[in-house]
Each structure stands twice: as C-alpha cells, then as structure tokens.
VOTI-75016 format. One record per residue (C-alpha): z, y, x. Coordinates in steps of 0.05 Angstrom, whole numbers, always signed. Last residue first. Layout:
REM residues N
PT      Z      Y      X
PT      Z      Y      X
...
END
This chain:
REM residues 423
PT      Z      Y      X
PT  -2533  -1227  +2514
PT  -2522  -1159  +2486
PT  -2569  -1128  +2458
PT  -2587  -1054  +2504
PT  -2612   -993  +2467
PT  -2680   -959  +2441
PT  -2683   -909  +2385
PT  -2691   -843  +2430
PT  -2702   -870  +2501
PT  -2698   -926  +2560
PT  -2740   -991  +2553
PT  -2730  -1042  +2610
PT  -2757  -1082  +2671
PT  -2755  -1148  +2697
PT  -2785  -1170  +2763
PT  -2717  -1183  +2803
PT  -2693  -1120  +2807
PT  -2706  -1066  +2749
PT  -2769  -1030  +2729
PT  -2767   -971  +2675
PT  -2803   -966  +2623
PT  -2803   -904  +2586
PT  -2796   -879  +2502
PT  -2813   -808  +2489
PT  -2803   -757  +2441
PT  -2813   -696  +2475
PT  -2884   -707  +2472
PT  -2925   -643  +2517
PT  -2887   -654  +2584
PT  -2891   -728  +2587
PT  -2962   -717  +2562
PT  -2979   -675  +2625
PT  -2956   -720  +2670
PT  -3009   -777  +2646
PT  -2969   -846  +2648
PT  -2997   -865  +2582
PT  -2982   -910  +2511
PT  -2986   -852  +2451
PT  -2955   -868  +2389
PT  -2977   -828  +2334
PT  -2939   -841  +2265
PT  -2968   -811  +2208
PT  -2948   -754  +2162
PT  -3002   -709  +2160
PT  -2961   -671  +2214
PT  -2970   -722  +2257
PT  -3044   -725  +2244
PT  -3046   -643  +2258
PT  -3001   -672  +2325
PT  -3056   -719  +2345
PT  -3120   -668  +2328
PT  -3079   -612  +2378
PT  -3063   -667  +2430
PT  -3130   -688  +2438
PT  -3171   -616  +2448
PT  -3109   -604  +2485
PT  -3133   -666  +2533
PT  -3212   -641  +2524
PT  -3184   -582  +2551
PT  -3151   -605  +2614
PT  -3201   -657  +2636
PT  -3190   -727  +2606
PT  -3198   -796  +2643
PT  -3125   -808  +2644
PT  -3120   -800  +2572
PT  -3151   -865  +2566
PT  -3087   -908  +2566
PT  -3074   -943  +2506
PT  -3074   -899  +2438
PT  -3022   -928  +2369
PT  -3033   -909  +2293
PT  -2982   -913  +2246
PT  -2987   -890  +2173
PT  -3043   -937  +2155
PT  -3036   -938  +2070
PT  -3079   -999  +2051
PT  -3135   -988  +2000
PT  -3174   -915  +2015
PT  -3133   -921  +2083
PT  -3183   -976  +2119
PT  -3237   -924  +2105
PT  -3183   -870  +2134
PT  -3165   -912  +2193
PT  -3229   -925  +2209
PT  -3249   -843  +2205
PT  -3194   -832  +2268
PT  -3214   -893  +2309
PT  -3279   -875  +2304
PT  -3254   -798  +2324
PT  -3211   -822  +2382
PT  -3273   -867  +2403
PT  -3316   -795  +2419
PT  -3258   -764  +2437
PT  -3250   -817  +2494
PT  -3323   -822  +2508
PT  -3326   -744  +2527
PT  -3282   -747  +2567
PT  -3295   -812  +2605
PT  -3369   -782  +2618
PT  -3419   -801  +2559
PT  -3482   -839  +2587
PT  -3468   -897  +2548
PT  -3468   -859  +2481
PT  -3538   -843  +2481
PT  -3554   -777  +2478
PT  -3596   -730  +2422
PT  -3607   -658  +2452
PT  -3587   -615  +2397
PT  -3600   -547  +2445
PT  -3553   -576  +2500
PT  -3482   -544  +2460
PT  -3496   -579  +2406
PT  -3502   -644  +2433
PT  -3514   -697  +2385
PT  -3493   -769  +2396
PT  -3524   -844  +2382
PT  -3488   -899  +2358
PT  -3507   -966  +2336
PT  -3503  -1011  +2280
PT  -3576   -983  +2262
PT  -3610  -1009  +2318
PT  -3675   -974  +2326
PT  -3658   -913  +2293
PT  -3591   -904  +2319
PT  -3536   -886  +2280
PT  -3512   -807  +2290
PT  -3450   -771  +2315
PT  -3442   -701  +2321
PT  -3415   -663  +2388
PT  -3396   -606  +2412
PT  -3362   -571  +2353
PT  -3302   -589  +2371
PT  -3234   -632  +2355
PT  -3238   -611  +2271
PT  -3315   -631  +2277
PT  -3300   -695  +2305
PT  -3250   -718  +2247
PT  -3304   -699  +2190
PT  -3357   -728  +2239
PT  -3313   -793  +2242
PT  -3306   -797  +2160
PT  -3390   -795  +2163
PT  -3389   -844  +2223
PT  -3347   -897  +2176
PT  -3380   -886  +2120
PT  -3450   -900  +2154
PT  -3418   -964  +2188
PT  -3401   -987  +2122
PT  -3477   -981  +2098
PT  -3498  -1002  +2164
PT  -3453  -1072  +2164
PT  -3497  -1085  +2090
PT  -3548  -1077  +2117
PT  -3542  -1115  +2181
PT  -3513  -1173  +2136
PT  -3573  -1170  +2105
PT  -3619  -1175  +2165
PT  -3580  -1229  +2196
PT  -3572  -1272  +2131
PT  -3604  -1325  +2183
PT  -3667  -1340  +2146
PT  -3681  -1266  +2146
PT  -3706  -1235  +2076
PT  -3654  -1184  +2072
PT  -3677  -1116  +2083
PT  -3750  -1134  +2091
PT  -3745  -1186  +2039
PT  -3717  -1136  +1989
PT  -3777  -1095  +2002
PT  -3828  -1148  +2000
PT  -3797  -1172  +1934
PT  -3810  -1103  +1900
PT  -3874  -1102  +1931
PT  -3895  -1168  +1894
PT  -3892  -1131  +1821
PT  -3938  -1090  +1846
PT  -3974  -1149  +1878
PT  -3971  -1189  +1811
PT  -3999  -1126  +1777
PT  -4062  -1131  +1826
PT  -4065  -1203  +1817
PT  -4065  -1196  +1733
PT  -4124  -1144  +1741
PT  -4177  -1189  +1782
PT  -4162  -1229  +1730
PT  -4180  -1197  +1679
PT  -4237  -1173  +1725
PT  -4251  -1236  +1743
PT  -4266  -1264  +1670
PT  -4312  -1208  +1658
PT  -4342  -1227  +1723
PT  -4343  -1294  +1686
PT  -4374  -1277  +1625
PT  -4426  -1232  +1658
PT  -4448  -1298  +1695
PT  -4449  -1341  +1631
PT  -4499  -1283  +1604
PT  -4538  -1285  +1671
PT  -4537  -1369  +1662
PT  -4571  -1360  +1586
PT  -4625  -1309  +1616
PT  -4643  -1361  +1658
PT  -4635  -1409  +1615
PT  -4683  -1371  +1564
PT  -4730  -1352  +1617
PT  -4737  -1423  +1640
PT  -4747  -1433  +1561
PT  -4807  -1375  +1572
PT  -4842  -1410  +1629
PT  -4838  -1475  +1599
PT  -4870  -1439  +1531
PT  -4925  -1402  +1574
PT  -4945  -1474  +1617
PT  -4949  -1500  +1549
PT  -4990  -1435  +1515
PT  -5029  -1446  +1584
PT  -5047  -1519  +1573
PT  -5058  -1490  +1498
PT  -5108  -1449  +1524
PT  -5146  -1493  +1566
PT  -5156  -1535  +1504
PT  -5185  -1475  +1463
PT  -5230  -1458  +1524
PT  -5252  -1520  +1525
PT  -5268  -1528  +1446
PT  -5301  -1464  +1449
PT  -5351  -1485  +1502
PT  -5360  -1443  +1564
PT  -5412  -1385  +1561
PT  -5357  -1335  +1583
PT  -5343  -1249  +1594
PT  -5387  -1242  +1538
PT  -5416  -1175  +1533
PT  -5428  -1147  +1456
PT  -5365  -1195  +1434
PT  -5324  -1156  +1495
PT  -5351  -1087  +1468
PT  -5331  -1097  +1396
PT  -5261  -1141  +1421
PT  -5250  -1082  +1455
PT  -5261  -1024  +1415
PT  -5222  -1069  +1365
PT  -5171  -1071  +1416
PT  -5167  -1003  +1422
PT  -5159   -988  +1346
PT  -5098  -1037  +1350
PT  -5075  -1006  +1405
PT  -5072   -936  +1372
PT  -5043   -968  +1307
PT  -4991  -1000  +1342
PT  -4975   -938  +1384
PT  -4976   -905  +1313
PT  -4927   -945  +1282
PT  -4883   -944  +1338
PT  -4879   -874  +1338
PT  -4874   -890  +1253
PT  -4814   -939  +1266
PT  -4786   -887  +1318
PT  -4783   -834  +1268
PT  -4754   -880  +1222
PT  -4697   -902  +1268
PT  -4680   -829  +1280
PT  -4676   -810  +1210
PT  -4638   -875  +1197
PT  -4577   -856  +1253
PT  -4575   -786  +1222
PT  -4565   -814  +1156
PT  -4517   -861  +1188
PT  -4478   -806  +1223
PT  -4484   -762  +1164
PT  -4456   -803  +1118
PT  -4494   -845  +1065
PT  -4508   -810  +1003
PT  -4478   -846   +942
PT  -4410   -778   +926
PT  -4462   -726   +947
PT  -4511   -752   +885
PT  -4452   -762   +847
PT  -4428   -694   +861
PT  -4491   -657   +861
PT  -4496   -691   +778
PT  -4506   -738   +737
PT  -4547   -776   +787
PT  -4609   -836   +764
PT  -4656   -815   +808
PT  -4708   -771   +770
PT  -4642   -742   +738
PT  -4627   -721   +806
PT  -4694   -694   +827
PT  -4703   -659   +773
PT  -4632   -615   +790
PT  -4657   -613   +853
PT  -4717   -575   +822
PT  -4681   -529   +782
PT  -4638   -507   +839
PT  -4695   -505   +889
PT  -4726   -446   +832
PT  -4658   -422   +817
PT  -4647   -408   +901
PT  -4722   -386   +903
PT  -4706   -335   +854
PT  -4639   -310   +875
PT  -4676   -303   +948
PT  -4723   -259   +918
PT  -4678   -225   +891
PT  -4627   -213   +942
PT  -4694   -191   +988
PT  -4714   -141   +937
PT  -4637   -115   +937
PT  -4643   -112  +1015
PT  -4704    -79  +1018
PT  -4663    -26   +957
PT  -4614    -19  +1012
PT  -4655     -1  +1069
PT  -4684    +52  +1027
PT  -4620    +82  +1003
PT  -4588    +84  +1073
PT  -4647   +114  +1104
PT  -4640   +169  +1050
PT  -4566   +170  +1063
PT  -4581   +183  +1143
PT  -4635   +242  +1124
PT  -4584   +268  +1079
PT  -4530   +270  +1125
PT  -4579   +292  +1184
PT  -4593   +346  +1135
PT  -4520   +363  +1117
PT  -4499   +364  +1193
PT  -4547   +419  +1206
PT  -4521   +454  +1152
PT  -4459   +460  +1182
PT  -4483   +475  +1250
PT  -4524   +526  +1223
PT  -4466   +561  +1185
PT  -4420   +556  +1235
PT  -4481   +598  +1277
PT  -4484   +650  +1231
PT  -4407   +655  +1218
PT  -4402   +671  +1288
PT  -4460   +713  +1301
PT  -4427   +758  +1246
PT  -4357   +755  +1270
PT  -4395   +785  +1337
PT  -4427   +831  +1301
PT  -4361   +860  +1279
PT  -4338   +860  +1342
PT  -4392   +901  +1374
PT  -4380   +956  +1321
PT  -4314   +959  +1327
PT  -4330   +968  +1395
PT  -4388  +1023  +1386
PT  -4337  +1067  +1369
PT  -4328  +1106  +1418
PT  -4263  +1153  +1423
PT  -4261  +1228  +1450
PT  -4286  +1268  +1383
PT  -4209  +1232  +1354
PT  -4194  +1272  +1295
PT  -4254  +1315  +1269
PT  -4306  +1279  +1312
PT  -4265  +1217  +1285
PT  -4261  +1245  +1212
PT  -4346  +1236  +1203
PT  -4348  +1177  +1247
PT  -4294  +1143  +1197
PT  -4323  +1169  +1139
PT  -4399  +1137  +1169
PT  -4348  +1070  +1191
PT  -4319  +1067  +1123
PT  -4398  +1065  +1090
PT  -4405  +1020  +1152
PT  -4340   +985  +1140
PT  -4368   +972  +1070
PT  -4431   +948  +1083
PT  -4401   +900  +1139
PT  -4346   +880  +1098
PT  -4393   +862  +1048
PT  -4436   +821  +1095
PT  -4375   +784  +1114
PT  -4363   +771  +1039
PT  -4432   +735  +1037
PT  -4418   +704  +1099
PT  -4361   +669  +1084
PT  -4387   +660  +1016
PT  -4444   +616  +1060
PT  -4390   +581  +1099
PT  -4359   +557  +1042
PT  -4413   +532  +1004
PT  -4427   +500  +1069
PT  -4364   +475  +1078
PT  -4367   +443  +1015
PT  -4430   +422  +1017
PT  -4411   +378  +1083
PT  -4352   +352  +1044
PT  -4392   +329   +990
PT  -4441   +292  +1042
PT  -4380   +264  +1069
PT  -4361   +234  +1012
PT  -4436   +206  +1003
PT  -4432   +184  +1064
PT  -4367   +145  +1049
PT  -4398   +115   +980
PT  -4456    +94  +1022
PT  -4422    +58  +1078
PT  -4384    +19  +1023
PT  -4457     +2   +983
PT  -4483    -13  +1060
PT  -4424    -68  +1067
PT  -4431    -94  +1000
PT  -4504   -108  +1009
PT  -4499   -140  +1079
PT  -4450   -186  +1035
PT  -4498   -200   +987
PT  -4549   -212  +1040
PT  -4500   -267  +1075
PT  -4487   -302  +1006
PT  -4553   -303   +990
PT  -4577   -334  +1068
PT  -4526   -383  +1050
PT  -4542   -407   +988
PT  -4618   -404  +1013
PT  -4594   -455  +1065
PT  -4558   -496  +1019
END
C-alpha cells in the first residue's frame, strides 16, 4: 500500500511537470517569436540606416544648397538611438530564451529522475504484488478481499501486536533471569551457603511453604474484604446519589414550609394577607400619585402587612408611617381607603364612600390636595359624603346636610333631602 501510494504521488508529480512543460515550451515559442521579430526589426532598421545615410549624403548635399544653416547631427542622434533600442530589446529577449532553455533543460532532467523513479517503483509494486498474491494462495484466500474480509480489525490487530511485543519483552526478561540464575545456581553449587542435611532443609521448607500458603490465603481474604469494600463504596455512592436528589427534591418542601410551614397557619395566612395587601397598596399608589407626587407607599420588609412610605421630595428617604404629621396621615389613609374600594369594586359596585373627621388636621394645600381627588371621584360617579365641622368645607360643598341642637338634648338634620315626620 505504501508503494501504491508513493506511485500514485510520483505519477502525479509527473503530470504536474508534463503541464509545466507544455507551458514552457509555449513560452519558449513565444520567446522565438519575439526574437525572430526583434532580429527583422533590426535587420530592416539597418536598412533604414543604409538608406537614410545614402538619403542623408543627398540630403547633406541639397541642405548646403537649401538649408547651409541646419545640423543634422539630430537625425542622426535619433536614429542611433532606435538602434540602441532595438539592440538592447533584442538582448533582453534573448536573454529570456536562454534562461527558458536552461529552465526546460532542468525540467527535462528532473522529469526523466522522476520517470526512473515511476519505474522503479512500478517494479517493486508488481514484485510485492506477486508476492502477496503467494502469500494468499499460501493461506488459503481467493483473493485481497477475502484476505481483508478474515483480518481482524485494526484495534484488535493493534491490541495483538502490542501483546506480542510484550510476550517476547517478557520473553527475554525470562530468559535473562533464567541465564542469571544458572550463573547462580553455578556459583552457589561451587560455594555452598549450607552443610545441613537435605532431608532438614527439605522439612524446613515445607514449614515455610505452610507458613507461605497461610500467608497467601490471608492475602486472599484480604484481598477478598478490599473487593467487598469497593462494593460498598460503590454501594454509597448510589446512594450517596439518591440523598442528594432527595434534598433537591427536599428544597421544594423547605420553601413551602418557609411560607407556610407554621403550626398556627400564621405564616400562610401572612402570605396570603401580603398578596392582597400588595394589590391593595399598588391600587393606593395609583390613587396617591393622582393627590401628589410626594409620597409612594411600600410594605415593610420585616413585616410584610405593614406600611412603609417614600418621600420624594427628601431624596427617597424611606419613613415609617408613624412618624407622618396628621397631614400627611390623612392622605396617606384617604388613598387606602381609595384602592380598597376599588379591590372591593372588581365584584361589588361601591358607589358611596363616607370620611369622619380628619380634615381638621389638614394644612391648606393638603385640604385642596383632598377636595380635588374627592370631587374627580364624584365625578366618577360615586357618592362622597364628607362628616366635618372644618369652615372651609362648608364653603367648598354646597350640598350640605347640618345638625343643629335643640332644647332639651335633642337635635336635628336641616338640608337638601332632609324634612320633619310627623309624630
């Protein structure tokens, strides 16, 4: 297969030089060409020269008749400078042919080594050919196909090839302690290490082939017990594995038990309180942020059913609710109020909606701050009644129901809707 190979490659590093040969051989024509060319160039620039000197003698002769103040060594100079021309084109030119020929001689000879080599590699391909051919009828194959169709893969031939060259290292370590221990037996038989009696010796050694044999079976079970030992950490693993997908699995538990895993409920009744809670102060931010832009309400981290609020206008300062001044707490519980009404809305319709008191606490423009998100609700379509004894309400509501006191303890309602039953 090699020599296969190495053919194939030298007939295609033949090809390739046979094409490189045909185009310098082209070019070699060319080359001649111009040449030829340049030399009847030449030639016919040598008869202009002849004849534009027989011209130039006429010329010289009717110039001192005609023109006696003109030189004429310019026409002169320029013909010799087309002649230098052509002369050196000329060189060039046929300076290129002999590095041409020079290259397609090198050409030649390099392919004719190649040619020998193509031979001589034909022959020693036929030659292997022939005798793996032998060697297949020596072994009982028809043909390559057979014989490739019984050989063992390459992984197994491989895996024999590197058996048998252990086999014979092995070989020869055996055979290199074997030769030693004849050089030692030799030299121990010369000098005897003992004078004992065979028959002792021979009886001490099978006390030691005994002691030997214990020795080994306590190998055995020792051996035996590291086996059972792998077994079990085997064992453990597997194991080892099932616990660590039971505490995935686990996690999920955790989780829920950390959000509702109380014994009480507490926890999950907290979560489920925050989730509502969280709608609520999301529809109260919606209300808040139509009264000012002050203030944003958030749960607390640590207790999440409780209420913590931003202060835009102190850099985002987070504040607790219980140090809001009566102002601020009022608009603050008008919003809650405000976004329960719309959760409670999304299945009962609330259309009426009733504030005690609390106005008293408000400065002027937290009040129209108030009044402006009451009346947009008014205009929604609900009912806002409004329970105060602020002055500037009375002025602000025209509609307005009072209670007035009477004698004796008793009062009454005077205004629109309201009149007296008789008793």
């Amino acid at each position: 297969k090699a020599l296969k190979l190495h053919y194939n490659e030298q007939l295609s590093a033949k090809q390739t030089l046979d094409t490189t040969l045909s185009n310098l051989a082209i070019q070699l024509k060319s080359n001649q060409s111009q040449l030829d060319e340049g030399q009847q160039a030449l030639n016919l620039l040598n008869q202009q020269i002849e004849g534009r000197s027989a011209q130039l003698d006429l010329l010289i002769t009717q110039r001192k008749v005609l023109f006696a103040d003109k030189n004429p060594d310019d026409e002169e100079k320029h013909l010799r400078a087309l002649v230098d021309g052509a002369k050196t084109h000329l060189y060039e030119t046929q300076r290129q042919h002999d590095a041409t020929e020079q290259l397609v001689k090198q050409l030649i000879d390099k392919q004719q080594t190649i040619q020998q080599q193509l031979s001589t590699a034909q022959q020693t391909l036929e030659e292997h050919e022939i005798a793996f051919n032998q060697k297949l009828l020596e072994h009982n194959f028809v043909d390559e196909a057979s014989f490739k169709q019984a050989r063992l893969p390459r992984s197994e031939r491989d895996a024999l090839t590197e058996q048998q060259q252990k086999i014979i290292n092995d070989l020869q370590r055996s055979q290199s302690l074997l030769s030693q221990s004849q050089s030692l037996l030799t030299q121990k038989l010369a000098t005897p290490l003992t004078t004992e009696i065979r028959e002792d010796l021979i009886s001490r050694q099978q006390h030691l082939q005994s002691l030997m044999n214990a020795l080994s079976e306590q190998i055995g079970a020792i051996k035996q017990q590291l086996a059972n030992n792998e077994k079990r950490k085997s064992d453990n693993q597997a194991q080892q594995a099932a616990i660590e997908a039971q505490k995935e699995n686990l996690q999920v538990w955790l989780q829920l038990y950390k959000l509702i895993g109380s014994a009480d409920g507490k926890k999950y009744r907290t979560f489920a309180q925050g989730l509502t809670f969280q709608i609520m102060v999301s529809h109260a931010n919606a209300k808040l942020q139509k009264m000012s832009d002050r203030y944003l309400l958030i749960r607390d981290e640590d207790s999440p059913l409780e209420l913590n609020v931003i202060d835009n206008y102190q850099g985002g300062e987070i504040r607790s609710t219980k140090n809001l001044s009566g102002g601020e707490g009022f608009i603050i519980s008008l919003a809650l109020a405000l976004g329960l009404s719309q959760m409670a809305s999304q299945n009962i319709r609330v259309d009426s909606l009733f504030l005690d008191e609390g106005f008293g606490t408000l400065d002027e423009d937290s009040l129209d701050i108030a009044l402006d998100t009451l009346t947009s609700l008014q205009q929604e379509g609900k009912l806002i009644g409004v329970i105060s004894h602020v002055q500037a309400l009375k002025e602000r509501i025209l509609t307005q129901i009072k209670v007035e006191k009477l004698s004796g303890g008793h009062s009454q309602l005077v205004g629109t809707g309201c009149s007296k039953i008789a008793g």
